[in-house]
N, C-alpha and C positions, 0 to 999 in steps of 0.2 A: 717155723715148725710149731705143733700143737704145744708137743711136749716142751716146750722151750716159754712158752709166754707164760707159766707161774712163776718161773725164775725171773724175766723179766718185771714182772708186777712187782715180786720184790722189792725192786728198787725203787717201785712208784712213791711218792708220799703218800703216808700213809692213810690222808684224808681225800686220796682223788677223787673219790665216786661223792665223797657230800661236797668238794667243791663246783663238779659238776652240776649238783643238783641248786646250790647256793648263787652258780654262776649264770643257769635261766640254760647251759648247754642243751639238759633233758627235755625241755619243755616241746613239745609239740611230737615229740617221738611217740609210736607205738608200741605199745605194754610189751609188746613178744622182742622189743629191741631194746638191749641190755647194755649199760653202760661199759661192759666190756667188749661187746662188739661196735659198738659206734668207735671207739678210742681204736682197737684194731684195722676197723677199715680207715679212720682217718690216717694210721702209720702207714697204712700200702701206699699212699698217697704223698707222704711226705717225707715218713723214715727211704722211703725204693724208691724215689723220685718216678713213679709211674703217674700219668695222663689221668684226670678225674676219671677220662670214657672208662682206660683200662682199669682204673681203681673200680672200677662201678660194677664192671664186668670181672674180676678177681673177689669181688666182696661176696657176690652174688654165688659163683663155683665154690667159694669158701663156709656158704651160708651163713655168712653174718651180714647183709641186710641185701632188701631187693630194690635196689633204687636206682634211678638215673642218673649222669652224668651233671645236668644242673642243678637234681637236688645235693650231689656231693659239696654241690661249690656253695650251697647255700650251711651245710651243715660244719664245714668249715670256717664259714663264715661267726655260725654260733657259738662253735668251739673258744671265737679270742681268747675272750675273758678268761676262761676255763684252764686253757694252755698259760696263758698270764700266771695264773696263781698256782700253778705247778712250777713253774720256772722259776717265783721266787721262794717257792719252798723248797726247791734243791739247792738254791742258791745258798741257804740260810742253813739248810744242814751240810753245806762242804766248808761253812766256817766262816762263809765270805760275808765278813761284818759292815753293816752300812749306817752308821748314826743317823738317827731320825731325830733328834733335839733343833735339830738347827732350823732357821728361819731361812735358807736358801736352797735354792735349787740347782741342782747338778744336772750336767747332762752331759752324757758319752758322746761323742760324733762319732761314725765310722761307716766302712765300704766292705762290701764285697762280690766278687761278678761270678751271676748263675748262668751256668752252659747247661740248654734245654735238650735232652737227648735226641740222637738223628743228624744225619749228615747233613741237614739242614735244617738243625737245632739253632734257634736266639740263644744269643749271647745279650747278658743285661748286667748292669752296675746298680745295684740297693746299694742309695743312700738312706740312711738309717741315724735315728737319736735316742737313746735309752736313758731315760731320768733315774738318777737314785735319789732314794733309798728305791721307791716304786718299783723301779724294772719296767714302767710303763715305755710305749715305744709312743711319742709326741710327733714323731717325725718319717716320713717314710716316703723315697721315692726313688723311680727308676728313672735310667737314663741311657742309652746304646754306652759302648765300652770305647771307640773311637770318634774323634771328631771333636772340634772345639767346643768348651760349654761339657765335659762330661766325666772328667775326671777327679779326685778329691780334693775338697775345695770350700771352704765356708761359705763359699757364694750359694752352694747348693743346697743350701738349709734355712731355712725361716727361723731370725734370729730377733729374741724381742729385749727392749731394757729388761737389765737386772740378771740376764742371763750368767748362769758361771759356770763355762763349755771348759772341759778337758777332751784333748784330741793328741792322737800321735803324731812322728812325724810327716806322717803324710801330707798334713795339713799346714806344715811351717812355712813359709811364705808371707813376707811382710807384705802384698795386696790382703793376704786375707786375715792377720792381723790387724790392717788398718778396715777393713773391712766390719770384724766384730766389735771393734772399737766406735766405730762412726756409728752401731746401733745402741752405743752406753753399754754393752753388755761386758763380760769377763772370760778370758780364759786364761788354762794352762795348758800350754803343747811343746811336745819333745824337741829340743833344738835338732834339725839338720843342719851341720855343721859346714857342709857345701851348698847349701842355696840361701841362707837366712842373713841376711848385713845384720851385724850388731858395730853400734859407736856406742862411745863411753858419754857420761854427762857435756862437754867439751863439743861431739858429734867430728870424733876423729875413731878410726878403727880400732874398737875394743880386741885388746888379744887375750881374747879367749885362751886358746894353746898353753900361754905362757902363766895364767893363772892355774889353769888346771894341773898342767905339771906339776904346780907347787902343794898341790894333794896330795900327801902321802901316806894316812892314815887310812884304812876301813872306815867308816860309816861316817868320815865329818862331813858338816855339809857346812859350805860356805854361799853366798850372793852377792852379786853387783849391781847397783842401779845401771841401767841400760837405755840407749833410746833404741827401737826401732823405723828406719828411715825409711819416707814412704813420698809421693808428688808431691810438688808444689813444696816443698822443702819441709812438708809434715813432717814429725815424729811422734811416734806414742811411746812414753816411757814406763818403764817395768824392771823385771828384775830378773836377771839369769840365777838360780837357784841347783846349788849341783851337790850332789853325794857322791862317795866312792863305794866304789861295789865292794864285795868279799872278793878275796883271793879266788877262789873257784866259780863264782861271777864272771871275772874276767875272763878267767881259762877260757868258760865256756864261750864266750864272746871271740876272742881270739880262735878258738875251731872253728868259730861256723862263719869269721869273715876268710878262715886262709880256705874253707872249704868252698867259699861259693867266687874266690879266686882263683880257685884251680879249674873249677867248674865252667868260668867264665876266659879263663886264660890271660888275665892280668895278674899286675903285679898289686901288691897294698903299702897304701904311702902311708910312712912312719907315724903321722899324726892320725892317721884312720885308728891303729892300735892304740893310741895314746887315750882317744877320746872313748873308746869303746869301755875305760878301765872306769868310766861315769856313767852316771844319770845323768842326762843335764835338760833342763825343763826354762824355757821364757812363761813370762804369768805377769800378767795387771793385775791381778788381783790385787785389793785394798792391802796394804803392809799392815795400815792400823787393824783390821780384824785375822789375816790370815799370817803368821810367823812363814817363816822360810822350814820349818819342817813340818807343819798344816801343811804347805803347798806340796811338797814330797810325799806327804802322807799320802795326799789326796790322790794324786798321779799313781801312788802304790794300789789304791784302789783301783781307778783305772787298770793297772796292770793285771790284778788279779780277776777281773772281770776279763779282760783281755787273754787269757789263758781259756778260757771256756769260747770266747769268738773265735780264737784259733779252729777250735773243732769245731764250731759253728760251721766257717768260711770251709773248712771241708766236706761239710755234710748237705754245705748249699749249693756247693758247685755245677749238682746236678738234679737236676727235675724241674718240673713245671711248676711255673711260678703261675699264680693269681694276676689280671695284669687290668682287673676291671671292676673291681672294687677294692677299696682303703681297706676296708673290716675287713674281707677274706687274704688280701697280702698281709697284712699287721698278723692276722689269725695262724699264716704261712710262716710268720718270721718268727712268731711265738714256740709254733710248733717243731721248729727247724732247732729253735736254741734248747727245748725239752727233748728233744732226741740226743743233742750233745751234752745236755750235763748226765742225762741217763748214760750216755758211753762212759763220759768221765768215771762216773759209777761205778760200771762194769770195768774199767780197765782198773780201775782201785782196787775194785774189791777180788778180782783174777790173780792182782800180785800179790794178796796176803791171805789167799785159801789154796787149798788145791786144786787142780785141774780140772776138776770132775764139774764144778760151776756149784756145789750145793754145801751144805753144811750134814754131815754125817748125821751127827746129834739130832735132824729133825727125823732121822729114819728108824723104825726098829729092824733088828737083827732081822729076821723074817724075809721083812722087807727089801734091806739094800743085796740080800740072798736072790731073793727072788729075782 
């Protein structure tokens, strides 16, 4: 609604329109098109998951610009950059700190599958890689959601020396361990505790279980050198690196596995609750530069990055994705994560005002009369 986009802008950072202009988005537009209506039609498009045609033809009934359906995909396309540098200036005002000192590079792995509206809407899987500190996306590709070859997977990422990849568990599988390993690169990913072999130094069956039980404090973390076994009698050794959660951590861990037991109609085996009361992360990373609570750290990053993907993953689920240029999907994926930290925003800032969505103080009397 009209009345609704100054509250909105609100939230924007507060140097959108010079990043725009800083970012080359403006360049070729026409004087009487206003860097807030460009930004508003690029959201019909991406905040509503509506069709460029339909964006084009909503822009136009809304009078914010009179353009065709391939010039959208083109101004989308200019957008990246632009959405780039707003995503990491939300990022940076909710707190989420990323050291820039260091001499390596980080990079997120992660998935998520877009369902295109219509009863005979694509279904598509974004594989995607986010560098920190940047937030730049290095990596970006789609792939159908069934079928062999299309599921998460390190196989599915162009992975070069020197890399230092953190990924969840989705990604635990000693193929794709030995995988990242065979290109000299690094990572840290969340142990799945039912598909992942671990053996101890020895290359006899590491009990996990029965070390982690022995954790009974909050926040200690302890590690084990580890191999993980892979063909040909390969191993790549590393190091199990685990913390214990808070007391209320756990809680919440224990609701939401007996909730999606009931959900699914099994039972939960004893050690599922057990391992739920950790973190527990496998990493090659170098021991000589990275400590076992660097490696936690770092995965805590990861995690808090990972709270804003959560709303990502739901705000992608639905619309038309770009599927024929790199710069307009990347532009697509930028603009999809700037819709979700701006929610995060909103649903912040809803819990600690009142209902009304404004700040009183900006009104005079007169005014909120009126």
């Amino acid at each position: 609604m009209i009345e609704d986009w100054p509250v909105l802008l609100s939230f924007f950072p507060d140097n959108w329109i010079e990043m725009a202009s800083e970012s080359n988005a403006l360049k070729g537009l026409r004087k009487d098109k206003a860097a807030e209506n460009y930004m508003r039609t690029l959201l019909i498009h991406i905040a509503c998951g509506y069709s460029m045609r339909e964006t084009a033809a909503r822009a136009k009934l809304a009078n914010l610009a009179d353009i065709s359906d391939v010039a959208m995909i083109g101004r989308l396309r200019k957008a990246k950059n632009w959405f780039h540098r707003m995503c990491v200036a939300l990022f940076e005002e909710q707190g989420i700190v990323m050291h820039t000192e260091s001499d390596f590079q980080v990079r997120l792995f992660d998935a998520t599958n877009v369902k295109e509206p219509g009863k005979t809407g694509s279904l598509w899987r974004i594989h995607y890689s986010l560098q920190l500190p940047s937030l730049c996306c290095d990596f970006f590709k789609l792939t159908a959601t069934k079928g062999k070859g299309t599921g998460e997977s390190f196989f599915q990422y162009s992975i070069k020396k020197g890399d230092y990849i953190i990924a969840d568990r989705g990604y635990s599988t000693a193929a794709g361990i030995h995988h990242v390993a065979s290109k000299k690169a690094y990572v840290i990913v969340r142990v799945n505790t039912q598909s992942l072999p671990i053996l101890n130094l020895k290359k006899q069956k590491f009990p996990l279980l029965k070390k982690v039980e022995a954790i009974k404090r909050t926040g200690i973390v302890q590690s084990w050198k580890v191999l993980i076994p892979g063909h040909n009698n390969m191993s790549i050794q590393g190091r199990i690196c685990v913390i214990r959660k808070s007391n209320e951590a756990i809680k919440l861990a224990h609701e939401k596995l007996k909730k999606n037991a009931m959900k699914k109609g099994h039972s939960i085996k004893p050690e599922t609750l057990e391992y739920a009361k950790f973190i527990i992360v496998f990493t090659n990373y170098p021991e000589y530069s990275f400590s076992d609570i660097e490696v936690l750290e770092l995965y805590r990053i990861r995690w808090q990055v990972e709270l804003i993907f959560k709303r990502f993953k739901s705000i992608a689920q639905l619309g038309h994705l770009p599927k024929h240029s790199e710069d307009s999907s990347k532009a697509w994926l930028y603009g999809k994560l700037f819709v979700a930290l701006l929610t995060n925003r909103l649903i912040d800032y809803a819990s600690s005002v009142s209902p009304w969505g404004y700040i009183l103080e900006k009104y005079t009397t007169s005014e909120c009369l009126a």
